[in-house]
C-alpha positions as CSV (number, residue, x, y, z in Angstrom):
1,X,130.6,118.4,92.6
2,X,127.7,118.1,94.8
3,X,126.5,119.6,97.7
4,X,127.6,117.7,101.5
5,X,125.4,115.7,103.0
6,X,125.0,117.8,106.0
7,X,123.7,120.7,103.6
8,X,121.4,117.6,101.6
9,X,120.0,117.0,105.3
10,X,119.3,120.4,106.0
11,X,117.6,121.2,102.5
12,X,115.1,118.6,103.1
13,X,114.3,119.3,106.5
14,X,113.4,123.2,104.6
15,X,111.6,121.7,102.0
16,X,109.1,119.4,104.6
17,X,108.7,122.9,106.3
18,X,107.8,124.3,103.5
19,X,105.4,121.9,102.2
20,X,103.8,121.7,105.9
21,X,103.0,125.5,105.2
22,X,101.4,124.6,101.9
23,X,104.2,125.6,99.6
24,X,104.0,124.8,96.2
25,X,106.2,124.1,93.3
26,X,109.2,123.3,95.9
27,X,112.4,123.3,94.0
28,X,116.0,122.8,94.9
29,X,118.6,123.5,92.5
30,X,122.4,122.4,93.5
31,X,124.6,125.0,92.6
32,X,127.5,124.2,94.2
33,X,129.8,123.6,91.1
34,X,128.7,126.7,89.7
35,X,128.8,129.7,92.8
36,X,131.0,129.6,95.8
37,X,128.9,131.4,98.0
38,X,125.7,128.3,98.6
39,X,125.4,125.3,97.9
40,X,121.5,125.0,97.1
41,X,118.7,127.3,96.1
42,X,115.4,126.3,97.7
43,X,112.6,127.3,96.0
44,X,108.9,127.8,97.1
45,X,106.1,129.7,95.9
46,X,103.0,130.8,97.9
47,X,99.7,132.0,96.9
48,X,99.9,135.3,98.9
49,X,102.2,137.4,101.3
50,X,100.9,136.2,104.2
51,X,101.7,132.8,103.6
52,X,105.0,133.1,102.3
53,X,105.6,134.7,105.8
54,X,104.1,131.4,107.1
55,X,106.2,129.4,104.8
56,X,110.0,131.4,106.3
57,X,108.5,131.5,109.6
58,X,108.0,127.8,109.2
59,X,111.4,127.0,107.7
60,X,113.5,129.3,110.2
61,X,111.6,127.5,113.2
62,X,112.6,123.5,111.4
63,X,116.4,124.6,111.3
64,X,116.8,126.6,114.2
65,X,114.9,123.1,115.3
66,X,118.0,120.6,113.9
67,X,120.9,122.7,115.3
């Protein structure tokens, strides 16, 4: 099984955020055969605190953006 497309959509869209925020090592893992309660982890890692608050502020703002 594999996540919907509207979920596929929305994963990118968090994943360019992230990157425009200078995320690295941006991972998504499709877990939707295997837990019920997501469909895909998104993964990101930042280089300090301040700029993973950069990267969520950045990804909150691109979906709040697509709805």
């Amino acid at each position: 099984m594999t996540a919907p497309d509207p979920v596929l959509a929305a994963v990118t869209i968090a994943a360019q955020a992230a990157s425009d925020k200078m995320g690295d090592q941006i991972v998504a893992f499709d877990v939707s055969g295997q837990l019920s309660i997501t469909d895909i982890f998104l993964i990101a890692s930042a280089s300090n605190e301040r700029q993973v608050g950069a990267i969520v502020d950045g990804v909150e703002e691109a979906l709040i953006k697509k709805v």
